[in-house]
C-alpha positions, 0 to 999 in steps of 0.5 A: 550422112556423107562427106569427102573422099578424105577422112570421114568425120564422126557423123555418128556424133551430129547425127540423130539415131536410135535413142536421141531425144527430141522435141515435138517439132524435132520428131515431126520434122523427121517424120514429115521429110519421111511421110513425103518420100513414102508418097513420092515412093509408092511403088517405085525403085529408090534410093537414100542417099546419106541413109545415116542409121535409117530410121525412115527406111521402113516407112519409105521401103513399105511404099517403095518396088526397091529401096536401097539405102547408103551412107559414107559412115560405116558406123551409122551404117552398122547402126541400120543393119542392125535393125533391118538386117537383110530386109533393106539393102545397105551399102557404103558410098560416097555421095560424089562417085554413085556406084550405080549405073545410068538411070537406075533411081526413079526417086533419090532422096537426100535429107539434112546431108548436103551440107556435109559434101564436100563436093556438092556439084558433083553430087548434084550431078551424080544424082541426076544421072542415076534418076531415069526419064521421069525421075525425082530428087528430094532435097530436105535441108534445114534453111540457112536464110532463116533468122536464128540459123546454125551451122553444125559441126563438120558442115561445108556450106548451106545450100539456099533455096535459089541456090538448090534451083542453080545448082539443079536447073544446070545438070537439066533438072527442073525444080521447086521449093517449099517452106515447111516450119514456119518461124513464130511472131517477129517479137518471139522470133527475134528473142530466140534469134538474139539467145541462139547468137548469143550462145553461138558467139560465146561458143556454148552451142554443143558441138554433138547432139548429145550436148544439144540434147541436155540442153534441149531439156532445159528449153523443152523439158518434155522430149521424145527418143528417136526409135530404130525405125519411124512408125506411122504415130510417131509425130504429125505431119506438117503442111508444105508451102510452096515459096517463088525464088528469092530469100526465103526467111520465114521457114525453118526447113526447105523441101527441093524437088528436082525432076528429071524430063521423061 
């Protein structure tokens, strides 16, 4: 994760690390984000922005030539180099102001933290710096236009998918979208879509995922424990699909890809 230049929120709280449970979907949407950069590493020189406690590090540095991992949370950061030790490097940063030269990066990743910035344009353009000629940025970001969306705690604002290619396209980057998770029948989905509003105006969503998790139980029963670092059976890896711009409601997480011109 990442924040401002201000006080650092305890991201340690809404964050998945070593031992959170999680459902089956849950498991594969955080395999699947880190089976993709693996492909996209393959051999390359990468950095992972808002690494958070690094459970994809080890898929993505047996892929990559180099692979450095930074968050803004010093805790979570603890959390990782207690796993890797030496075998991945790790530094505190803030996503704002990279402390890496021009044309450093051929990938940088971004998962499920652009939300907690800040100042995500300036961000933006920090990353685009970083990637050399030819480089790629991924974004992956649960989706704010689907029906039964909620903001976690300590978030700033939610990207769309039109506002990802805004925000990418102004800094010379050129970009794609795709939907991953679709959303399930319009009757169940408007079921789960009424339960989750309910319990957010009666303000009895968790506010850590300690809580989310005791009430993932009830939902889903059976969960899974997030390990320190995310071997090749963890979970599935789920299809991509490609959207065109406009609101893309049918899909519970967006996958932005953003290159840079060689």
């Amino acid at each position: 994760m990442t924040a401002s230049r201000t006080r650092v929120p305890r991201f340690e709280d809404v964050t998945e690390t070593t031992g959170t449970a999680v459902s089956a979907e849950g498991a594969s949407m955080m395999y699947t984000r880190y089976h993709v950069a693996a492909e996209l590493a393959r051999g390359k020189r990468v950095l992972e922005v808002a690494c958070g406690s690094g459970q994809g590090l080890g898929l993505v540095g047996r892929a990559a030539a180099q692979l450095i991992g930074g968050d803004v949370s010093r805790p979570l950061l603890r959390t990782a180099q207690a796993h890797y030790a030496c075998r991945i490097p790790l530094t505190c940063l803030s996503a704002e102001r990279l402390p890496f030269a021009d044309a450093t990066f051929d990938v940088v990743l971004c998962f499920e933290a652009s939300y907690y910035i800040l100042h995500m344009d300036e961000t933006f353009s920090e990353i685009a710096r970083v990637l050399r000629p030819g480089g790629t940025a991924l974004f992956v970001n649960a989706n704010p236009e689907r029906r039964d969306f909620i903001k976690s705690p300590h978030s700033v604002h939610y990207h769309t998918a039109d506002e990802f290619r805004a925000a990418l396209e102004s800094v010379g980057l050129t970009v794609t979208v795709e939907g991953a998770f679709p959303l399930g029948s319009r009757l169940a989905g408007r079921a789960v879509v009424l339960a989750r509003r309910a319990l957010e105006g009666l303000g009895l969503v968790p506010k850590t995922l300690r809580g989310r998790t005791r009430l993932k139980r009830i939902v889903y029963r059976r969960l899974r424990e997030v390990p320190s670092e995310l071997g090749p059976g963890f979970a599935t890896d789920a299809p991509r699909m490609a959207v065109p711009r406009g609101p893309v409601p049918g899909f519970k997480v967006i996958y932005v890809t953003a290159r840079k011109q060689a």
